[in-house]
DSSP file (Angstrom, degrees, kcal/mol; ACC not computed):
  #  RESIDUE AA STRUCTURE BP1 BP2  ACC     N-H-->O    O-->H-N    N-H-->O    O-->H-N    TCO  KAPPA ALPHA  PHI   PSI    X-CA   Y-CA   Z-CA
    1    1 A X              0   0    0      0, 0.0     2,-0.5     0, 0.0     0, 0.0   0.000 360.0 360.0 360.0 146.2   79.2  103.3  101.0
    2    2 A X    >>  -     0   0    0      1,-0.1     3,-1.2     0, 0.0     4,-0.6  -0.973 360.0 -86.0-148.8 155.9   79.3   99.8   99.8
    3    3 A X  H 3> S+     0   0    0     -2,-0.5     4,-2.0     1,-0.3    -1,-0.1   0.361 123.9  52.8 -14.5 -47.3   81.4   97.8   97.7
    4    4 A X  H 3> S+     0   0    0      2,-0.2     4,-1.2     3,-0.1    -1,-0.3   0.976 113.1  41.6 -76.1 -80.2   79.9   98.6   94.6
    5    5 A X  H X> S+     0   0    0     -3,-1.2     4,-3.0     1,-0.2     3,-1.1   0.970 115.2  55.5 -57.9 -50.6   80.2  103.0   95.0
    6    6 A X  H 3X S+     0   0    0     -4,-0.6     4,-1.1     1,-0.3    -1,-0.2   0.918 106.9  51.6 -61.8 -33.9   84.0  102.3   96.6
    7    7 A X  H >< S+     0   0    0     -4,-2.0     3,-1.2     2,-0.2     4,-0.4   0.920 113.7  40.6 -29.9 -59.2   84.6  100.4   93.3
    8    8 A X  H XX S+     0   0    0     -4,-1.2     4,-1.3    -3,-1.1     3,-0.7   0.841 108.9  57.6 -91.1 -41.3   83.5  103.2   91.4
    9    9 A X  H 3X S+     0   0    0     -4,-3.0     4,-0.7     1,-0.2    -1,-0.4   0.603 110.7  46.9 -70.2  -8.1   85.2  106.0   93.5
   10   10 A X  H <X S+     0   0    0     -3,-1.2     4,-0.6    -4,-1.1     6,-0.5   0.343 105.9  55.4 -95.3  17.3   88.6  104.4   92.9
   11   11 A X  H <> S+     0   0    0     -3,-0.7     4,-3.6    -4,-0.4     5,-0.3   0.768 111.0  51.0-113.9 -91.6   87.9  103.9   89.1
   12   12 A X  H  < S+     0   0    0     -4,-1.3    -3,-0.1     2,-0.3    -2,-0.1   0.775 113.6  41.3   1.1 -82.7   87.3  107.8   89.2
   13   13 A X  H  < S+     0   0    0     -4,-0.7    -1,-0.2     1,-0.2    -2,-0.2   0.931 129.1  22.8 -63.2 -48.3   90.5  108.7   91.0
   14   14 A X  H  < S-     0   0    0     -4,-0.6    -2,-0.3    -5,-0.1    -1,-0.2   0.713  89.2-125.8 -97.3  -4.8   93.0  106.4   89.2
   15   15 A X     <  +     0   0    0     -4,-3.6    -3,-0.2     1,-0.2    -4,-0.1   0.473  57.0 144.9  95.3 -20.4   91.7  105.4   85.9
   16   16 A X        -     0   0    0     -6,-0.5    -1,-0.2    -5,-0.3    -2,-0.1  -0.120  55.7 -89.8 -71.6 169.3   91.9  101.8   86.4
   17   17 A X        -     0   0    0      1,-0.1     4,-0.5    -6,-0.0     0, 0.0  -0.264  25.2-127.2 -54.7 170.8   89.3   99.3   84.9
   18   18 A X  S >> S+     0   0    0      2,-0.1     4,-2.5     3,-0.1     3,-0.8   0.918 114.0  57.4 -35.2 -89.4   86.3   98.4   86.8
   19   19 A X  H 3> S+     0   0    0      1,-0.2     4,-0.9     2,-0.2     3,-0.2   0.673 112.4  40.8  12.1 -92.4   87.3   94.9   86.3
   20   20 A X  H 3> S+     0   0    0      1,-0.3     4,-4.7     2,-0.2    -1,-0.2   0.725 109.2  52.7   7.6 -81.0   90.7   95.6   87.8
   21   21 A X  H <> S+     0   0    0     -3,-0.8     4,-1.7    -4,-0.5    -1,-0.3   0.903 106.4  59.6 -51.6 -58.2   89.9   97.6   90.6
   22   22 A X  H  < S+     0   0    0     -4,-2.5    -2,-0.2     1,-0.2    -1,-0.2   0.687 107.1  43.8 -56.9 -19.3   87.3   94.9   91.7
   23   23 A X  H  < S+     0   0    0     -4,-0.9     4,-0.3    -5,-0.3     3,-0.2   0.799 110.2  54.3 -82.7 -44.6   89.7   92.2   92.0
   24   24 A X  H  < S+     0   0    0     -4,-4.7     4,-0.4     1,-0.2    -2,-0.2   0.889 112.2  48.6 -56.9 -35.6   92.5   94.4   93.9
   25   25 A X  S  < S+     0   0    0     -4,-1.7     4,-0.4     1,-0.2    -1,-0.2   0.203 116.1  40.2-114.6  -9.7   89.7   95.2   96.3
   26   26 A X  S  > S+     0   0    0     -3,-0.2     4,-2.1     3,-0.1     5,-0.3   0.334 112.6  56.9-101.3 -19.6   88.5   91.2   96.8
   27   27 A X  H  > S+     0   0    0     -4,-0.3     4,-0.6     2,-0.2    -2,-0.2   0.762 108.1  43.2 -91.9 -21.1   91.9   90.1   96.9
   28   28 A X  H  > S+     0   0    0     -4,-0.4     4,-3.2     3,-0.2    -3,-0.2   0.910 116.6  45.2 -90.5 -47.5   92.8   92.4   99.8
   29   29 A X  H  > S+     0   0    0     -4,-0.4     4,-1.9     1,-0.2    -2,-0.2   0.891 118.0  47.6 -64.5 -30.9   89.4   91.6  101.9
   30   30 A X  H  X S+     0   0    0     -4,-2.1     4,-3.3     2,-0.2     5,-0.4   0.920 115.2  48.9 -64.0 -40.3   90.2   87.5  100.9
   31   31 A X  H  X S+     0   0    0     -4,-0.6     4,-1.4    -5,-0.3     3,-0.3   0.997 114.2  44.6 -61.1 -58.7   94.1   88.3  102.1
   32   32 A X  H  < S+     0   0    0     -4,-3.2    -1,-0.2     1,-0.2    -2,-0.2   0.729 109.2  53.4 -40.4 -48.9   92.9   89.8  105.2
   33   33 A X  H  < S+     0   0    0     -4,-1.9    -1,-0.2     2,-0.2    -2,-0.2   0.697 112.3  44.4 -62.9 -27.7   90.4   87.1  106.1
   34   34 A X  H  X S+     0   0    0     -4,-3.3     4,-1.3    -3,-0.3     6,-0.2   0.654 109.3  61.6 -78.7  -2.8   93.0   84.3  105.8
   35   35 A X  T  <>S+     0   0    0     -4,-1.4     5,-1.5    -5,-0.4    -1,-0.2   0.733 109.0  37.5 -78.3 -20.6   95.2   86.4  107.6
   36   36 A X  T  45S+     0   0    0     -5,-0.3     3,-0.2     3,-0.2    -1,-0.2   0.420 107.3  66.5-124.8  18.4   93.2   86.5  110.5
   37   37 A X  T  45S+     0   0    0     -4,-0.2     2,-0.3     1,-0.1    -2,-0.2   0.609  96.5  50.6 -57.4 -60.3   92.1   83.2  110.1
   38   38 A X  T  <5S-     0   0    0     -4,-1.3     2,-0.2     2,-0.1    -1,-0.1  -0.324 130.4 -91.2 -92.3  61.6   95.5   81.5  110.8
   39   39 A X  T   5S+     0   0    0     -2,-0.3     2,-0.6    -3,-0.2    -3,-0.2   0.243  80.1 144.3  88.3   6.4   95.6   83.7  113.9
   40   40 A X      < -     0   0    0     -5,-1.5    -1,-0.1    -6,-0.2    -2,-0.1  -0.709  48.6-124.1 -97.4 120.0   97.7   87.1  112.4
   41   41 A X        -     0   0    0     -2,-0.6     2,-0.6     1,-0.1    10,-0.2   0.037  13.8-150.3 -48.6 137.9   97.5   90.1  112.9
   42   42 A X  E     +A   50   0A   0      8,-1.4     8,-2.1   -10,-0.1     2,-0.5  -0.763  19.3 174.5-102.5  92.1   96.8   92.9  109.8
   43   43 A X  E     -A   49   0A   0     -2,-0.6     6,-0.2     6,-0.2     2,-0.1  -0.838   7.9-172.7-106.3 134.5   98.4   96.2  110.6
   44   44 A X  E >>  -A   48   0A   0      4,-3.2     3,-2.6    -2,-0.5     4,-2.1  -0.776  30.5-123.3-117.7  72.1   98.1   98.9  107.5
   45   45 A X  T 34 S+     0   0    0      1,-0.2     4,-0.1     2,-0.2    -2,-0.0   0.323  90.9  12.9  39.1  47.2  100.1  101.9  108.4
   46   46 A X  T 34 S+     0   0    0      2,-0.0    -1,-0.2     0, 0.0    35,-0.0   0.357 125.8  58.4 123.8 -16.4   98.1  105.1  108.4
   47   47 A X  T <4 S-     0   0    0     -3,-2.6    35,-0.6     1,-0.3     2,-0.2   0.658 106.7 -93.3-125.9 -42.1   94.6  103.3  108.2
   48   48 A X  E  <  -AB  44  81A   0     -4,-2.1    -4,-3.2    33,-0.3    -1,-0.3  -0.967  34.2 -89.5 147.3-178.4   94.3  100.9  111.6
   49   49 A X  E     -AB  43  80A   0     31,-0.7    31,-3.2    -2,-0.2     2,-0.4  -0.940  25.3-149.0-139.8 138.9   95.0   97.0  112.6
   50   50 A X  E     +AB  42  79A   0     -8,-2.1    -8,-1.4    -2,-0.3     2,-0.6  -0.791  28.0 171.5-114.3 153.2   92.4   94.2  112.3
   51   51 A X        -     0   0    0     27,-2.6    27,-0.3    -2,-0.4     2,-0.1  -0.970  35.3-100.3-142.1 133.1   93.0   91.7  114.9
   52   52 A X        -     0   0    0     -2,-0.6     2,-0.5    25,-0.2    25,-0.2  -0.494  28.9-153.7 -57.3 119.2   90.9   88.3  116.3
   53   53 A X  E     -C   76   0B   0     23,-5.8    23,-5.0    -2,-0.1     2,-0.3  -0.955  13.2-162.2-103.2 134.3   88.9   88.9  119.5
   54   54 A X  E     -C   75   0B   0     -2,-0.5     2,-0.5    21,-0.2    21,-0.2  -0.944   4.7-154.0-125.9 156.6   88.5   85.7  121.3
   55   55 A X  E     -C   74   0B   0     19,-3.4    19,-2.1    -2,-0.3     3,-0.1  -0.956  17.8-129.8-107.0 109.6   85.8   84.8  124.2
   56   56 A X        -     0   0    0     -2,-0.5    18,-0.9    17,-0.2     2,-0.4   0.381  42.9 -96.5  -7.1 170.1   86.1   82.3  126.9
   57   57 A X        +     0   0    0     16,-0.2    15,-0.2    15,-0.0     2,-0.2  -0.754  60.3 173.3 -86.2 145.0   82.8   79.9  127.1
   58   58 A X  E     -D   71   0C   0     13,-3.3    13,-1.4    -2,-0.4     2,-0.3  -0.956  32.4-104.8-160.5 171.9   80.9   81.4  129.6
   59   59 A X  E     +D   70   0C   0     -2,-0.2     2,-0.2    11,-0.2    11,-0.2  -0.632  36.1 171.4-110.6 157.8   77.0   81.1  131.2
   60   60 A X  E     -D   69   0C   0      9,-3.7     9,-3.8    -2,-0.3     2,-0.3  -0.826  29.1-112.0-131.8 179.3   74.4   83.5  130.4
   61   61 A X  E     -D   68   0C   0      7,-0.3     2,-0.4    -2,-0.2     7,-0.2  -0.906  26.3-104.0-116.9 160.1   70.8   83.3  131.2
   62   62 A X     >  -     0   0    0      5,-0.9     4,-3.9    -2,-0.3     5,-0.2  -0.749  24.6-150.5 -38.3 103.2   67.8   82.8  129.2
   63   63 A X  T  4 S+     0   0    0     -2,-0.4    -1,-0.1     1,-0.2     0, 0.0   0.923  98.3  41.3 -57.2 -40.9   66.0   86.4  128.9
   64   64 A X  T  4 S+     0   0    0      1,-0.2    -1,-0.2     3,-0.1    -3,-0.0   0.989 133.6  17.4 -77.4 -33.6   62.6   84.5  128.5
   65   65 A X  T  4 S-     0   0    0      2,-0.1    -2,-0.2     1,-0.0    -1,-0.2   0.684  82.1-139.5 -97.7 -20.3   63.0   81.8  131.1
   66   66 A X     <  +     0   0    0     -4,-3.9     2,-0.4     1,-0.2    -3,-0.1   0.438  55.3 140.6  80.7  -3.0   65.7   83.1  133.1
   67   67 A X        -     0   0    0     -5,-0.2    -5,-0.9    -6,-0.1    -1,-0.2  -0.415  62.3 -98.7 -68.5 138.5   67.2   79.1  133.2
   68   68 A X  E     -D   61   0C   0     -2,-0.4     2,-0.4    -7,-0.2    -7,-0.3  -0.388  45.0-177.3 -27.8 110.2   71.2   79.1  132.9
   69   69 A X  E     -D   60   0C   0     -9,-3.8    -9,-3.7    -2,-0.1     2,-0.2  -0.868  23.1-114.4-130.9 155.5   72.7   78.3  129.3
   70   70 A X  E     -D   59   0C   0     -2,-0.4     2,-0.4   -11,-0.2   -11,-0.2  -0.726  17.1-146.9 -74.3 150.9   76.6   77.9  128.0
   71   71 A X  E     -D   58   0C   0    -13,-1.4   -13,-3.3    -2,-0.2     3,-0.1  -0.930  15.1-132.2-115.8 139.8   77.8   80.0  125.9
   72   72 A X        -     0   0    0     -2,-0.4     2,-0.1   -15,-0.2   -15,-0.0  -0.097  30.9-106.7 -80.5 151.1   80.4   78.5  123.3
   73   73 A X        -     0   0    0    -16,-0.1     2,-0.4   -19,-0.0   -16,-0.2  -0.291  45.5-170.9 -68.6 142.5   83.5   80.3  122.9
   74   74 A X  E     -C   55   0B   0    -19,-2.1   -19,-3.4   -18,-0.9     2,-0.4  -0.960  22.4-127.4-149.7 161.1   83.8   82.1  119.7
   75   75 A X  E     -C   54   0B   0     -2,-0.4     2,-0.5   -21,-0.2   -21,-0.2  -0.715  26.6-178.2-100.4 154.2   86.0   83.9  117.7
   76   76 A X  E     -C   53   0B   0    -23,-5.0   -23,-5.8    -2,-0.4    -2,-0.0  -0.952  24.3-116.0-144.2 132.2   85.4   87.6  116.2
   77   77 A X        -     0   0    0     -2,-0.5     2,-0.3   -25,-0.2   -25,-0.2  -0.197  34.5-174.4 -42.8 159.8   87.2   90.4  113.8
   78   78 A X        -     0   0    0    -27,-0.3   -27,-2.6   -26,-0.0     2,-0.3  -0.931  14.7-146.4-156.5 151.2   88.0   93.4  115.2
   79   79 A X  E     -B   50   0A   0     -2,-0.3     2,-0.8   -29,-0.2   -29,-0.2  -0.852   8.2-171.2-152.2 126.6   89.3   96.7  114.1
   80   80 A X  E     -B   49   0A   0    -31,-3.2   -31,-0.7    -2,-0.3     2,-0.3  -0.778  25.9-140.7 -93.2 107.7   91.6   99.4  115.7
   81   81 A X  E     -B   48   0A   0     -2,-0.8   -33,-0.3   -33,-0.2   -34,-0.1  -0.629  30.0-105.7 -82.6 136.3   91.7  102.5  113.6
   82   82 A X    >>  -     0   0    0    -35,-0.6     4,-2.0    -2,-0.3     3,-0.9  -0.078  28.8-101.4 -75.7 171.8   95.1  103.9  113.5
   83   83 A X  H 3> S+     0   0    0      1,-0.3     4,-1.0     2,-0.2    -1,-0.1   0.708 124.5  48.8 -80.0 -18.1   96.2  107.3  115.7
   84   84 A X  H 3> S+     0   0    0      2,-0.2     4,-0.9     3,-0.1    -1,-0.3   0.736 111.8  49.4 -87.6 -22.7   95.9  109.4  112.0
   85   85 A X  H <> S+     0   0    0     -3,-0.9     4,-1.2     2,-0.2    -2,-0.2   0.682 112.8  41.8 -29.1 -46.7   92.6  107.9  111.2
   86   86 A X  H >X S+     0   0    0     -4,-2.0     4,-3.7     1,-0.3     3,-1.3   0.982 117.0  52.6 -93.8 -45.0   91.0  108.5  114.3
   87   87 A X  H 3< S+     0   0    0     -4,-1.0    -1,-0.3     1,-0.3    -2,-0.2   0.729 106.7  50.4 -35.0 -51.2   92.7  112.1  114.2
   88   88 A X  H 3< S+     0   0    0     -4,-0.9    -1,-0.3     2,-0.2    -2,-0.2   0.852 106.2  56.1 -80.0 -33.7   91.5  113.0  110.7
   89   89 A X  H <<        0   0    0     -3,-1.3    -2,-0.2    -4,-1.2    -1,-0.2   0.974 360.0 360.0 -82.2 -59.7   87.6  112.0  111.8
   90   90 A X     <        0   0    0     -4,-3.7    -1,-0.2    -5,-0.1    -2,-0.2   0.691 360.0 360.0 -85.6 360.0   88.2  114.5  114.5
């Protein structure tokens, strides 16, 4: 499913515009990303917690040359689906 059909499956179930719907549904992925931007966690209740994983710098090799390289520390999203989530999938 992608942005577009969940749009259109919540339009269905409540009634709301299209318009509407699309805005709630950017405004929550924009909230989320500045949330986890300035370093906070996003726990939703019922659904899971989105959270920053961070990585040291650390060396890796080149696969083709095998020579030593850095790799730069980086940050990444994550998501923990909550204990009724994971429950309902099974």
């Amino acid at each position: 499913m992608n942005k577009a059909e969940l749009i259109e499956n919540i339009v269905e179930v409540t009634g709301l515009s299209k318009k509407d719907t699309d805005l709630t549904i950017s405004t929550m992925i924009d909230t989320i990303q500045k949330s986890l931007k300035k370093g906070e966690k996003v726990a939703i209740a019922g659904f899971g917690t989105f959270d920053v994983s961070v990585r040291k710098e650390r060396e890796g090799r080149n696969p083709a040359t095998g020579e030593t390289i850095k790799i730069a520390a980086s940050k990444s999203p994550k998501f923990k689906p909550g204990k009724s989530f994971k429950e309902m999938l099974n």
